[in-house]
C-alpha positions in Angstrom: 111.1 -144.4 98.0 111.9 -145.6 94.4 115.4 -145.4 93.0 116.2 -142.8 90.1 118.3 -144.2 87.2 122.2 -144.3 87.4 123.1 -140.7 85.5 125.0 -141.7 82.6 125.1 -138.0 80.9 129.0 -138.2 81.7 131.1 -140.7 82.0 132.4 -142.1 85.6 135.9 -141.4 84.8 134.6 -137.5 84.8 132.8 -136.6 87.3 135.3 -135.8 89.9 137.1 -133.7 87.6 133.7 -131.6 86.7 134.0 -130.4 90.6 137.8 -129.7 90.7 137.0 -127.9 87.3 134.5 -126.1 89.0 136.4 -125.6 92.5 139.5 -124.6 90.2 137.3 -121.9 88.6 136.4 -120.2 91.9 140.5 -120.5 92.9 141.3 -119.0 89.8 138.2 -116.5 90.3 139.6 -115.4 93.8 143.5 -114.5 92.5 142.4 -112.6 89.9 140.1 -110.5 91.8 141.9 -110.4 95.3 141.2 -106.8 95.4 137.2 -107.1 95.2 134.8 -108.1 97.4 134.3 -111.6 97.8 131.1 -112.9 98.5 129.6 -116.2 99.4 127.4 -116.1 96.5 129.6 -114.4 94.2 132.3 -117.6 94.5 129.4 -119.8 94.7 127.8 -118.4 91.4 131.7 -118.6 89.6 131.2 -122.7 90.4 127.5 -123.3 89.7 126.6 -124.2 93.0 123.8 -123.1 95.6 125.5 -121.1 98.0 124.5 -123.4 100.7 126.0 -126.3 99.3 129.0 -124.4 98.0 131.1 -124.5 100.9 130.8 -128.6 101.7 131.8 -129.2 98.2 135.1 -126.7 98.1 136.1 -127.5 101.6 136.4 -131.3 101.0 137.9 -130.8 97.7 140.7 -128.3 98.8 141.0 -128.7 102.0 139.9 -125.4 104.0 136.8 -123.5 104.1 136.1 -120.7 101.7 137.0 -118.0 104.0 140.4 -119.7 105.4 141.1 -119.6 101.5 140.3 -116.4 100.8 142.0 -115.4 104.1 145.3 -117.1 103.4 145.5 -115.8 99.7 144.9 -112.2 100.5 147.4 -112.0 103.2 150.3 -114.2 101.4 150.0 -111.8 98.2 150.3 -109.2 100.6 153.8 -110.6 102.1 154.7 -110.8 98.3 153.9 -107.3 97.1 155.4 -105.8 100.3 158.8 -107.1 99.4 158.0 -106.8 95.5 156.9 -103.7 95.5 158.8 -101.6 97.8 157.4 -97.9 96.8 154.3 -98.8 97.7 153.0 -97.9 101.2 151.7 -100.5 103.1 148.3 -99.2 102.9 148.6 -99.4 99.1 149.4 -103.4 99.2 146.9 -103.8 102.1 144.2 -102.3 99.0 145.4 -103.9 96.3 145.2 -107.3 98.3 141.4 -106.8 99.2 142.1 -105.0 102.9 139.8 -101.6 102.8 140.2 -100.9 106.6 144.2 -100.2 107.2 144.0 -101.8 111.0 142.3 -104.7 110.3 145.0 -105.4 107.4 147.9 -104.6 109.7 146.0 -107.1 112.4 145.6 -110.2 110.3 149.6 -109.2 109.1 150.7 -109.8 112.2 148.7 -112.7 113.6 150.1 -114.6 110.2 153.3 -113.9 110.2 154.1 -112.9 113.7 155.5 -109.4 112.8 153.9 -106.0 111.3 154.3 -105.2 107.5 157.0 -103.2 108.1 159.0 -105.4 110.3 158.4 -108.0 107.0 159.6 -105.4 104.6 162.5 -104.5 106.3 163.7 -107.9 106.9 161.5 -109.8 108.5 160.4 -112.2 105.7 163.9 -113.4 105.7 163.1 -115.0 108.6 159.8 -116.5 108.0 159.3 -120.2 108.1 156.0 -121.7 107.2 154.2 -123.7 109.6 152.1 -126.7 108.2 149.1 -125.9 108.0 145.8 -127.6 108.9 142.9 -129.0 107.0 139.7 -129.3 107.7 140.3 -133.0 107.4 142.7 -133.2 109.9 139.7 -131.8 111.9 137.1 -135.0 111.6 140.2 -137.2 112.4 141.5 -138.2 108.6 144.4 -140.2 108.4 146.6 -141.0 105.1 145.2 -140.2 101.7 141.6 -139.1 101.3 140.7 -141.8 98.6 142.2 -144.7 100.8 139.8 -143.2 103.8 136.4 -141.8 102.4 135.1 -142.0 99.1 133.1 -145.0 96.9 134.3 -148.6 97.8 131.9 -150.2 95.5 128.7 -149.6 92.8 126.2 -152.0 92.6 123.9 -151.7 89.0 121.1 -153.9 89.0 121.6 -155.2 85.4 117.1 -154.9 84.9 116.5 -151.7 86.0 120.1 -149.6 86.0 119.7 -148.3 89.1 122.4 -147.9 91.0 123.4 -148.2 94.5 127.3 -147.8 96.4 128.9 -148.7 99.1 131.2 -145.8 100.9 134.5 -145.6 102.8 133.5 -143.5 105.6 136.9 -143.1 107.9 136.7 -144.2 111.6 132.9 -144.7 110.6 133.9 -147.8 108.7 131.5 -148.2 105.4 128.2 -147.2 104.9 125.2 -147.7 101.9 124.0 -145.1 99.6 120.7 -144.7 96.8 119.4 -141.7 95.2 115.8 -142.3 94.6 112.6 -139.5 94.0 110.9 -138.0 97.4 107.5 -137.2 97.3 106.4 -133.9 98.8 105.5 -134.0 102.3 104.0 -132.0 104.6 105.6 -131.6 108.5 105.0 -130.3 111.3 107.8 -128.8 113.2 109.2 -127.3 116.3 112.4 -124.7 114.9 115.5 -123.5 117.0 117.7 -120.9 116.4 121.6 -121.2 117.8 123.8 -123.3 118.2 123.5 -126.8 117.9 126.7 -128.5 116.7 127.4 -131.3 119.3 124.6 -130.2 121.4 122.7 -133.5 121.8 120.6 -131.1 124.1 119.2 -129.3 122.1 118.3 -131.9 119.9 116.5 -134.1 122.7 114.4 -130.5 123.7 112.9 -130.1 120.1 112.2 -133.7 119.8 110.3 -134.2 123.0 108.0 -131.4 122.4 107.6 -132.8 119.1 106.7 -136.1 119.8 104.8 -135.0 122.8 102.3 -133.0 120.5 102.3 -135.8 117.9 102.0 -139.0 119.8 98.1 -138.1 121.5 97.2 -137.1 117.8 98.2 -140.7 116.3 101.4 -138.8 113.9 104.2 -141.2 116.1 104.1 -144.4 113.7 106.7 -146.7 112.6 105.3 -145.2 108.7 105.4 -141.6 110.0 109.3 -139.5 108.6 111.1 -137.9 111.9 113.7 -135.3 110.5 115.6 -133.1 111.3 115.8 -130.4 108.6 118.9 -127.9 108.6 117.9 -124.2 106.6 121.4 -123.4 107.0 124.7 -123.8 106.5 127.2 -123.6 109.7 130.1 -122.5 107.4 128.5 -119.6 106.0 126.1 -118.5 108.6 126.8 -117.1 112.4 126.4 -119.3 115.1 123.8 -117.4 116.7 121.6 -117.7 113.9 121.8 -121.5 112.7 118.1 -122.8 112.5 117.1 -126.5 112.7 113.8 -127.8 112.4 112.7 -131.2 113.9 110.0 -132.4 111.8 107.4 -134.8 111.8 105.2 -136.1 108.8 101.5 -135.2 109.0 98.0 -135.0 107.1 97.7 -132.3 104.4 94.6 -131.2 106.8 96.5 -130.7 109.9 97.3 -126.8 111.0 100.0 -124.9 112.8 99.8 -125.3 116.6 101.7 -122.4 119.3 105.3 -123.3 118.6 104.3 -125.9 116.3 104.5 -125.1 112.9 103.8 -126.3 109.3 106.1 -126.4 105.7 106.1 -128.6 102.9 109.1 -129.7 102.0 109.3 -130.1 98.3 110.1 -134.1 97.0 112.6 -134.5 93.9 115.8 -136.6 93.7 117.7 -136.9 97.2 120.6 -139.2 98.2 120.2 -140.7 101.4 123.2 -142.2 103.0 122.4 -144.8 105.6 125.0 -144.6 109.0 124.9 -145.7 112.3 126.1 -142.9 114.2 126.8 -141.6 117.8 126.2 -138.0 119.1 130.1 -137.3 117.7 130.0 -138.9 114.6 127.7 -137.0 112.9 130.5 -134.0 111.1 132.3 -137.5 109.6 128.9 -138.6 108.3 128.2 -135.4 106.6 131.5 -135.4 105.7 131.6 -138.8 103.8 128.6 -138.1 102.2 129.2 -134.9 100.6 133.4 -134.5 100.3 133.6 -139.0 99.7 130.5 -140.2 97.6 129.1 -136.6 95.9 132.1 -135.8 93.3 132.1 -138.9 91.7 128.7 -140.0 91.8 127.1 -138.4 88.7 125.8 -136.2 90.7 125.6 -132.6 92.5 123.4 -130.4 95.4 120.6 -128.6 94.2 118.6 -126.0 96.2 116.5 -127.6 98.3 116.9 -128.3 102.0 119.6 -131.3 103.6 118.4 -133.2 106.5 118.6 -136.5 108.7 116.1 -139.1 109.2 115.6 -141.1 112.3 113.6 -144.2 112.6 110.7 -144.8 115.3 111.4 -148.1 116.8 114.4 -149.0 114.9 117.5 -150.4 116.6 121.2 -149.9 116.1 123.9 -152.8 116.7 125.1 -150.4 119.2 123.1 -149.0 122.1 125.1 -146.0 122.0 123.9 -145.2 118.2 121.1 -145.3 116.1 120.4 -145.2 112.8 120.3 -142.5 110.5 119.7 -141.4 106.6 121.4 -138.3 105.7 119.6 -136.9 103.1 121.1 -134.3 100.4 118.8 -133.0 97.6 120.4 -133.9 94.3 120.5 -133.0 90.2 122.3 -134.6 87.7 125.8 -133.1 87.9 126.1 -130.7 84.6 129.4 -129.2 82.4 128.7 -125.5 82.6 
């Protein structure tokens, strides 16, 4: 893979706040409409970013997932217009706050705050204490401040060619290396599932052993040949039920679909590939590191195309419980909209 040039469009000291300029738009975008419908693409388009990649980049900057914001938002204006507007029926402030169905408003009232909108109205708020609340961070196990525990220890410029390499805090994973370089095209075969596969090391073993079983009598299992597994969609916007991940295989141009084996290109083009060494649990801090640590103030952002993981045929980790791992995430330069 050859390196891509450092981008040098915008100056380091910049680039995080482009995304918190962009994250701040969508908060801004979400209080001022709170009434509306708010979509997935709708906040992702407000923040120029694919909607698949939209949520990775919000949830490490702020803290909770899109929905958990919109969520909390809603239902805290709601506790502040019941009380500030006290002609109002508590259907009105349920409508005004985004809540079209009067149940499911007085529901998530009363698993927030413990009491119904009228009990809150009447006297109830009075009473209210706010709990701490939890962040997605607190989820993968962080620590103390973010920059002190993911985020770029360290970029390396090779003073010929400006290309530009780091070297990345990655929490309990300890550091790890990172290059942006241009993919070529490939072609892959593939075996797809649909479901759920977070921390399912099962499932993963299944798609690969029919994979490899087809491609090792064929001569595709080489130490040259790219094993990946390629993810179409994102677990934060999409249901369980319908996640699909593809293990993938590198193959001939020539070579055709097979029963459950099918065929894709997937399209080359700027990618960051973060190199880990990771067990079946550490794979959410990985991502995470990647894309909430090294993205916002590398220069650059997501594009469209599709994230995935490379293994390596007949490479060894220091560990025997690990193995090594690129994480690949499509990349553009990141842009001032």
């Amino acid at each position: 893979m050859a390196d891509e040039r450092s981008p040098d469009r915008i100056a380091a000291s910049s680039r995080r706040p482009i995304y918190v300029e962009r994250i701040n738009a969508v908060v801004d975008y979400v209080e001022q409409h709170i009434a509306e419908e708010l979509t997935v693409d709708r906040l992702a388009a407000v923040a120029h970013f694919s909607p698949f990649h939209f949520h990775r980049v919000f949830g490490a900057l702020v803290g909770e997932t899109v929905a958990q914001f919109v969520s909390r938002v809603r239902i805290e204006r709601a506790a502040w217009l019941l009380v500030q507007r006290p002609y109002s029926t508590v259907t009105e402030v349920g409508a005004a706050c985004g809540y079209a169905n009067p149940s499911s408003f007085a529901r998530s009232f009363k698993e927030a705050f413990g009491v119904t909108a009228s009990e809150w109205r009447d006297g109830g708020y009075l009473e209210h204490r706010p709990a701490d609340g939890q962040s997605i961070r607190d989820v993968i196990g962080n620590i103390g401040a973010v920059d002190e525990v993911y985020g770029i220890a360290e970029t390396s410029l090779d003073p010929m060619t400006g290309r530009a390499s780091w070297r990345i805090r990655c929490g309990s994973l300890g550091m790890a290396s990172v290059r942006v370089g241009n993919l070529p095209g490939i072609e892959v075969a593939y075996v797809r599932y649909t479901g759920r596969y977070q921390g399912m090391g099962e499932v993963f073993t299944d798609l690969f052993n029919r994979l490899t079983t087809w491609a090792e009598p064929r001569g595709f299992l080489t130490s040259e040949a790219w094993l990946l597994a390629v993810y179409h969609d994102n677990p934060s916007i999409t249901e369980t039920d319908r996640l699909r991940v593809s293990a993938c295989i590198s193959v001939p141009d020539d070579v055709a679909a097979d029963g459950d084996i099918g065929r894709m290109r997937l399209d080359g083009g700027a990618c960051a590939l973060g190199r880990f060494e990771l067990g079946e649990q550490d794979y959410p801090e990985a991502w995470y590191s990647l894309a909430g640590g090294w993205l916002p103030d590398s220069g650059y952002e997501p594009d469209d195309r599709l994230p995935f993981e490379r293994f390596f045929i007949g490479s060894a980790a220091a560990s025997p419980s690990k193995e090594i791992v690129d994480i690949g995430i499509p990349v553009r330069p990141l842009r001032r909209y």
